[in-house]
FIDONU-144046 format. One record per residue (C-alpha): x, y, z. Coordinates in steps of 0.1 Angstrom, whole numbers, plus 5000, padded with zeros to 4 digits. Layout:
// residues N
XYZ
...
***
This chain:
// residues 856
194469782302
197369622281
196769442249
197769072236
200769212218
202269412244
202069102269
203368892238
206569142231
207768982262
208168682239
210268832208
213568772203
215468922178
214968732141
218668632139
218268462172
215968202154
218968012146
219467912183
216167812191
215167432188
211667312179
211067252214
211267582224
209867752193
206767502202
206667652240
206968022228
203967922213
202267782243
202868062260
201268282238
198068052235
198268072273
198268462273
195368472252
193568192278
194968452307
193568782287
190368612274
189168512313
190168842323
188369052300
184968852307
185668842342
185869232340
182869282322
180369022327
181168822359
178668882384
176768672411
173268672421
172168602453
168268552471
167868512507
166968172518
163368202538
161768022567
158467822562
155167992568
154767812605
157868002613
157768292591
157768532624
160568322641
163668432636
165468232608
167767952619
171267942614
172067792580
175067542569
177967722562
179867742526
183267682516
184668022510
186668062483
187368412462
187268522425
187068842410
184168962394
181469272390
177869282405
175169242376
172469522377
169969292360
168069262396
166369622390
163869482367
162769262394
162669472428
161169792440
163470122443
163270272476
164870482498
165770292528
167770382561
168970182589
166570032617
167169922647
164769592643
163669342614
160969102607
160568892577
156768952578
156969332580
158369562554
161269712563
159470072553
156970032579
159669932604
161670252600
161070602620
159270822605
161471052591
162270732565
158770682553
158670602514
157770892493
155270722468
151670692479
150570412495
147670302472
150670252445
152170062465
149569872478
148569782440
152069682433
152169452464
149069302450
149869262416
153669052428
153568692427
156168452445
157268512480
157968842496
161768932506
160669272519
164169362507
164669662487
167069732458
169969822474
170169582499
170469352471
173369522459
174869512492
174269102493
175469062459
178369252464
179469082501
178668692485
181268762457
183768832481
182868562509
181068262485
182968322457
186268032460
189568272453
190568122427
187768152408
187768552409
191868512403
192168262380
192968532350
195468682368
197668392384
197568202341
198868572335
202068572359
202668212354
202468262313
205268592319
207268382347
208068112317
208468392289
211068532309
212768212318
212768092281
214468392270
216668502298
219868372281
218868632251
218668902277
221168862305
224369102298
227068842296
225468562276
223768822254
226868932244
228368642235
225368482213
224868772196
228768792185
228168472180
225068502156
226468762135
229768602132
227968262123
225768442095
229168592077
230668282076
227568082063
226968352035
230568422027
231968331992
235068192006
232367922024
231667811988
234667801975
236167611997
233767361999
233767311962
237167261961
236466981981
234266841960
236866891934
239566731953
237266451962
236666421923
240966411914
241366181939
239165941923
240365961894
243765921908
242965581917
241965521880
244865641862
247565591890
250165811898
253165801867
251266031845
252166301874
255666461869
258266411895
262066551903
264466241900
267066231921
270466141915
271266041945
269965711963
267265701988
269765722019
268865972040
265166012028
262866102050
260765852071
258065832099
260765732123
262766032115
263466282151
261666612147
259166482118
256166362134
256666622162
256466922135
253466762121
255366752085
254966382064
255666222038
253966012013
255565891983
252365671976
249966001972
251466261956
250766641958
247666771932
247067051925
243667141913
242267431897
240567691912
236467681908
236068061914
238268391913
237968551952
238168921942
240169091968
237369261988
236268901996
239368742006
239869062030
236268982047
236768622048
240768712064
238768922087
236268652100
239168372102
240368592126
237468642147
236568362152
239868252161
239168542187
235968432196
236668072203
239268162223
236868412244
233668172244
236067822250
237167952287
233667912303
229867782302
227768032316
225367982283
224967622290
224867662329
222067932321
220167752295
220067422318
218867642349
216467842331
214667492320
214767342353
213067672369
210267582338
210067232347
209767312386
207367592377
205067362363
204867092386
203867362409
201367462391
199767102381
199867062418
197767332431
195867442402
193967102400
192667062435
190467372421
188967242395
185967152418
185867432434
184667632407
180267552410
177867762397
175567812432
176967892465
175667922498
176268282518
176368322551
177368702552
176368752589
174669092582
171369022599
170569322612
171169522578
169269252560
167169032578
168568712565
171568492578
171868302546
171568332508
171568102480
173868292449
174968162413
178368272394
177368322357
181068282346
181567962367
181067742335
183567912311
186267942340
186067582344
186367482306
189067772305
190867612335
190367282323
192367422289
194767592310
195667232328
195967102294
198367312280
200567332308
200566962305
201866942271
204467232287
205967082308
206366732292
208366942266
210467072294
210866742307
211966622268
214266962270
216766812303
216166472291
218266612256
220166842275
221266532299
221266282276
224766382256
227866602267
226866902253
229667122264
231766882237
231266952201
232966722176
233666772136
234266442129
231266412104
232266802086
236366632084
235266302069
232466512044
235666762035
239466822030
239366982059
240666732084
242266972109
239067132120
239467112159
236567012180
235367272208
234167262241
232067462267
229567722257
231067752221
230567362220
226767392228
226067712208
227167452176
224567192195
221767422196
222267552158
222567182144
218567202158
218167442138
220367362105
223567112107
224767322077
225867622096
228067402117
229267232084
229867622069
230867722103
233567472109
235267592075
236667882092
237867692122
240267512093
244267622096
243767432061
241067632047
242667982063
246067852044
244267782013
242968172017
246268312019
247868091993
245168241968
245068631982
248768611984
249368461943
247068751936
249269011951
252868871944
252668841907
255668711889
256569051873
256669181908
259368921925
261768991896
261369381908
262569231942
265369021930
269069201937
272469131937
274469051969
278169141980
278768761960
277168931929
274368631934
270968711921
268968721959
265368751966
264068852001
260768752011
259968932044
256168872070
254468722038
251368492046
253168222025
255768161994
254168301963
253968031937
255868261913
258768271930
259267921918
259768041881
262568241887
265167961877
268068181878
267668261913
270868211934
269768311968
266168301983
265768432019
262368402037
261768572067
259068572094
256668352072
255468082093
252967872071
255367872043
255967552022
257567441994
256467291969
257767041938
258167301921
261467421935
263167181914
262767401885
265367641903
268567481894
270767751900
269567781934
272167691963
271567921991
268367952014
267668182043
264968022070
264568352093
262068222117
260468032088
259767642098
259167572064
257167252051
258767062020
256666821997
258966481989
259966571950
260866941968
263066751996
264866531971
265966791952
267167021977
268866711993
270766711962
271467061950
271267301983
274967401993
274167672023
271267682048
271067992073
267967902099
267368132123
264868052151
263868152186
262967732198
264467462185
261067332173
261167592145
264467422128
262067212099
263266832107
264366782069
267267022076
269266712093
268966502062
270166722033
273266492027
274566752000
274667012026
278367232028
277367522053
274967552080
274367862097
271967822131
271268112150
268868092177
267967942216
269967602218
270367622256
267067632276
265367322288
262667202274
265167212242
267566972255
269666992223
267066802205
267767002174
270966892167
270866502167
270266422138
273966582123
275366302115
273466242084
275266592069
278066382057
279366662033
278966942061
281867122059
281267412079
279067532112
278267822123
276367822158
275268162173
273468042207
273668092243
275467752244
277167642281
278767382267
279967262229
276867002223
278366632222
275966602185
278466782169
281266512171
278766342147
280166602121
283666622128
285166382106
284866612075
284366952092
286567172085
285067522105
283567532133
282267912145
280367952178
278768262187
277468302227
275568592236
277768602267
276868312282
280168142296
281067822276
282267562307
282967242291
285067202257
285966852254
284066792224
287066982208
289666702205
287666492189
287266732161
290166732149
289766792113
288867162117
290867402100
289167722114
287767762149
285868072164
285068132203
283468412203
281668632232
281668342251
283668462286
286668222283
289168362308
292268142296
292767972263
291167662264
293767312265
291067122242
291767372216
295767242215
294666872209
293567052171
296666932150
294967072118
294067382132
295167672110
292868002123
291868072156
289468362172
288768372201
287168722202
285068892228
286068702258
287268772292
291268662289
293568822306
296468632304
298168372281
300268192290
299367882276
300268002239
303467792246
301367492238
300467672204
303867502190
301867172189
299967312159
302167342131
299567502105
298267792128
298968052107
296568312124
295968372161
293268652168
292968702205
291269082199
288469222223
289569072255
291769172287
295369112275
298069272296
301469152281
302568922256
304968572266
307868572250
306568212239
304868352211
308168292193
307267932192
304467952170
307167982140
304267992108
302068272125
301568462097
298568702112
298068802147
295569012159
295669182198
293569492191
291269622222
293169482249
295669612279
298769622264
301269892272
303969782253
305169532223
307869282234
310769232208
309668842208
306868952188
308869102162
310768742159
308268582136
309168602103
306168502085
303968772098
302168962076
299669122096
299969252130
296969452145
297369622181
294869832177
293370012209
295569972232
297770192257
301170112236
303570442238
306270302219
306970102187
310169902187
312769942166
312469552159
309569622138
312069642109
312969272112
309169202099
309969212062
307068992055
304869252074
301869382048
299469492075
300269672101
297669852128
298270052156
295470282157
293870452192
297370422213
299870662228
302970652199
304370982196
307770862176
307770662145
311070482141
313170472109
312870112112
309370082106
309670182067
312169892063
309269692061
308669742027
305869522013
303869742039
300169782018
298169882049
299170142082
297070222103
298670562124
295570732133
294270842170
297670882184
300371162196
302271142166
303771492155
305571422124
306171152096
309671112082
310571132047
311470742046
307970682041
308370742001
310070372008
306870212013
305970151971
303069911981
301470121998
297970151992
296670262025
297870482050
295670622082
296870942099
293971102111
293771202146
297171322151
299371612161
300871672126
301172012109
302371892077
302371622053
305671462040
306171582002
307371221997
304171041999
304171151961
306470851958
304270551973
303570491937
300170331945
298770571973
295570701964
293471031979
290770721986
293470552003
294770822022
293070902056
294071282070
292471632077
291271802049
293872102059
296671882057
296371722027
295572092008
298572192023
300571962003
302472091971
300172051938
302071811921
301771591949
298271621949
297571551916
299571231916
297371151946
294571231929
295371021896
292970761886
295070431894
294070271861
296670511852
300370491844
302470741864
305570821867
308670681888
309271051905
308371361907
***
């Protein structure tokens, strides 16, 4: 036999799950345990002392010897119960068999054969006969048993000897369906997640913090409206207000970055320290429940679950209202038995009486009750579960209450999870709904990351660059350290990879600060933080991989000289909406573009009247349409690189200003076209390196003021003489190429400073070439050369010569006399240049701060 508790474990829930259950079913839970003990009660008096009693109904004296008349018959109906043994008291113990015949007026005991004759003496029987009162049954003891026993199956109504046991089922059938969403595998999983993750957030100390600062906030800002805004310091500008920032502004809105000049940043002190071990917890449970609203948002089995499991309650009891009271009546304390067992008993009909009828009626008629008040709870359950959308959960009260006014609303099971627990307590949702904040998780970081990025620490970071600039590199930080703002001497600040990072009013304490790196870094400015930098940033690098991460205030820094963007320009959904906004960088002097650009982006004409560079870098996408060239033409410097130009494009001769031009790492095989070079007077250098060059037009000699030219890593096989016609050249690089010979025109070149002819086929230096005698650089090495003359002691200004690679066996002893060659500067084999005499090597190997002699 089970007990009341383990019926009732059916019930339990574990204590955390509390949380998610409403009064309404707390108040069933408790129904259905009132309703076990109804179930368990009945059943345990129905086991012990339910019992019917029957007595056979008898004819009149007139027709005592008939044989007894058919009786009316009873409605049959069936409850357990036990046959009472309280009848011995009152009836006679024989021992009795069967016999073929009956009368009511003779004893069975002198109807039986013989060999079933009673065993007592008949004078004690005779006195016991005498001394009975009442009428005679002439049924023995054990044919009452037999009666009693086939009444309480056939008189009994069923439901009266199951009654126990049906309130038993029905009370574990709702159990089961009130707690089936605990149970089931893949809801379980979730609320209990869920639970835990809910109970870390409500008791973590980052919870209370951040809700005080709130409160603290709430507190400035009405004291802000007292004492108004001037007593707060600000960054003057010294420029006017053209080109602030506004709502209208492209890219501003769409970033979700504003300004407001009529409420201006506060800061406000920090209530509590977060020790470290805190923030790291209260990191670790913004990101799970980043995690788990993600995992919960994508479906509502909960709700689905929850809704079915209440209808099957609501359904379950109608069922039971319906059938279990058309047996209230049924359940009478006397029945008639007609058990058709004349010829074991002698009677066709007996009058019995149920001594537990009474109780199972009041106990049914409490049963009724109670799943009454059930099911109207159910019925209050779909009415709340219909009444609003509860796979919608909305914030709006937690964002008006708080700071935080970025705390999303959710949807679907995670949406009715936050329903269920406002039954409970609305301040876990409140607690809750801090760590669904990008706000509060910002205001985390801020504070773990001041912590770790002390002030003593940047300045370990700060180095010097190739510009001898004092540069700090911030790289996949959580934010911009406060501190870094009180290093005023800082030239150079590169952030990289920090996504939530903004900057604050305090950057205008940096005055010497001109360059900033954006690597992936859509950085957020504050108004006094955007005026200055409008006025006092020189060069901006931004590096992204969608347009969207270029911060919309880059367009309107007026003061701006260079601006370096590297990233995706050319896909669709960009549509070159980064670059609109140019024409407010009046000063913009130079741009540098590395993109995957098809064609030169018709913004940048907005720029042209004062640009003077103009560098784009393709990752070998093929550049088609160039038009937006000869409107530029201001620019002084232009770069084509990697961008699989097969001829030198016509826009490019329309640029009357144009002094350099590189157009590197392309596909050109031939040109021709450098005819048209003559057009621009000040191109002074032409670099047409890393492309397919075969030969050289004798054109070339047109572009008189050519001062540097640079054919390295192309096709060439040979140098024509019209090459060697420009007199102002002063560097000439053929580098990597299939060139055999070196013409003896070379020596016309008497301007010639640079001259590179590394990784060809030259075997034979001419005389000529040491004519050339402001020569600084040569370049030799990787060739078939097998000897250098003597006439190389003519080159004075030498300060580099490259040799390596070679067929030489020996060194010239007259290098000694290229008065400013250097070991450093000298690139040979190590056997070679021991070979040389000693006194050449030492001169080599003088220090060239040094005097030194005119000869050897």
């Amino acid at each position: 036999m089970f007990t009341l508790a383990e019926v009732a474990s059916l019930n339990d829930i574990q204590p955390t799950y509390r949380i998610l259950k409403p009064w309404w079913d707390v108040f069933m839970d408790y129904l259905a345990v009132v309703m076990l003990m109804v179930a368990i009660f009945a059943g345990t008096m129905q086991l012990t002392k339910d019992q019917v009693v029957c007595l056979p109904v008898l004819q009149s004296t007139v027709n005592s010897k008939a044989q007894p008349g058919a009786s009316g018959k009873a409605d049959f109906t069936t409850v357990e119960t036990t046959t009472g043994q309280g009848e011995a008291a009152a009836m006679r113990t024989v021992s009795f068999g069967s016999a073929p015949t009956v009368t009511p007026d003779v004893p069975l005991s002198r109807a039986t054969s013989s060999q079933y004759q009673p065993t007592e003496p008949r004078q004690e029987l005779k006195k016991e006969q005498k001394d009975s009162s009442g009428r005679k049954t002439n049924l023995d003891f054990q044919q009452y048993v037999f009666i009693n026993q086939m009444c309480y199956h056939l008189a009994l109504p069923w439901y009266s000897k199951y009654f126990p046991y049906l309130v038993l089922i029905h009370t574990i059938i709702l159990i089961v369906s009130s707690n089936f969403w605990f149970k089931y595998p893949k809801t379980c999983s979730k609320i209990e997640h869920f639970v835990s993750i809910l109970g870390k957030c409500f008791e973590s100390p980052w919870t209370t913090k951040a809700l005080s600062e709130t409160a603290c906030e709430d507190s400035e800002e009405n004291k802000q409206r007292l004492t108004g805004a001037q007593s707060l310091p600000k960054y003057v500008s010294t420029s006017s207000d053209e080109g602030s920032p506004s709502a209208s502004t492209p890219m501003i809105t769409k970033s979700g970055f504003k300004f407001s000049a009529d409420k201006p940043m506060i800061e406000v002190p920090s209530v509590t320290i977060l020790d470290k071990k805190d923030g790291e917890q209260a990191k670790a449970l913004f990101e799970k429940v980043r995690k788990f609203r993600a995992h919960v948002e994508d479906s509502d089995l909960i709700y689905k679950l929850y809704v079915g499991q209440t209808v099957i309650k609501t359904v379950k009891f109608i069922f039971i209202l319906c059938y279990t009271a058309n047996f209230v009546n049924t359940i009478s304390f006397e029945h008639i038995c007609n058990p058709k067992v004349e010829h074991l008993i002698g009677y066709t009909q007996f009058e019995c009486t149920h001594n537990m009828a009474y109780m199972l009626k009041k106990l049914l008629i409490s049963y009724i009750s109670l799943i009454c008040v059930y099911g109207f709870i159910c019925l209050y359950t779909l009415f709340w579960l219909f009444r609003i959308p509860l796979k919608e959960y909305s914030f709006e009260k937690v964002r008006e209450e708080s700071s935080f006014s970025d705390i999303p609303d959710v949807k679907n099971d995670f949406a009715f999870l936050l329903h269920m627990v406002d039954q409970y307590d609305q301040l876990y949702s409140k607690r809750f709904g801090v760590f669904l904040s990008e706000v509060s998780e910002n205001k985390l970081r801020e504070i773990s990351l001041n912590h770790e990025w002390t002030f003593e620490k940047l300045r370990q970071h700060v180095s010097r660059n190739a510009q001898d600039k004092q540069e700090l590199h911030l790289f996949m930080l959580s934010g911009v350290p406060d501190a870094v703002f009180d290093l005023t001497d800082l030239d150079v600040l590169k952030l990289e990879l920090i996504p939530e990072a903004k900057i604050p009013a305090k950057i205008s304490q940096m005055t010497n600060l001109q360059e900033l790196h954006l690597c992936h870094c859509p950085a957020k400015v504050e108004q006094t933080a955007f005026s200055f930098l409008r006025d006092h940033l020189r060069c901006l690098y931004v590096k992204f991989t969608d347009v969207a991460e270029i911060p919309a205030w880059v367009y309107l820094l007026k003061n701006l000289r260079e601006l370096y963007l590297i990233g995706n320009l050319n896909s669709e959904n960009n549509k070159m909406i980064g670059l609109e906004s140019l024409r407010e960088l009046r000063h913009l002097k130079i741009l540098h573009v590395k993109s995957n650009l098809t064609k030169i982006p018709p913004n940048i004409t907005d720029v042209a009247p004062h640009l003077t560079k103009l560098v784009i870098h393709n990752d070998g996408t093929k550049l088609v349409v160039l038009n937006s060239l000869k409107k530029m033409t201001n620019v002084a410097e232009l770069e084509l690189q990697n961008c699989e130009l097969e001829r030198i494009p016509h826009a490019i001769f329309s640029l009357s200003n144009l002094q350099e031009l590189d157009l590197k790492s392309n596909s050109i095989r031939t040109i021709e076209e450098i005819i048209s070079f003559q057009h621009l007077k000040r191109l002074t250098c032409l670099k047409l390196w890393h492309n397919k060059i075969v030969n050289i037009p004798s054109s070339i000699t047109h572009i008189k003021n050519l001062e540097s030219l640079y054919l390295s890593n192309n096709k060439l096989e040979s140098l024509p003489a019209a090459v060697f016609s420009l007199q102002k050249l002063r560097c000439l690089d053929v580098s990597y190429n299939s060139i055999a010979l070196i013409p003896v025109e070379i020596g016309l070149l008497q301007n010639l400073q640079h001259f590179h002819i590394t990784g060809n086929k030259v075997d034979v230096l001419p005389k000529q070439l040491f004519k050339c005698v402001k020569l600084r650089t040569l370049s030799l090495g990787q060739n078939c050369i097998t000897s250098i003359p003597d006439k190389v002691s003519q080159l004075l200004q030498l300060t580099h010569l490259e040799l390596k690679g070679n067929c030489l066996d020996r060194l010239p002893a007259t290098l000694g006399q290229c008065q400013l060659l250097r070991k450093g500067g000298l690139v040979v084999e190590d056997h070679l240049f021991d070979a040389l005499p000693s006194e050449v090597k030492e001169v080599l190997n003088q220090d060239t701060s040094i005097p030194f002699a005119n000869g050897i």
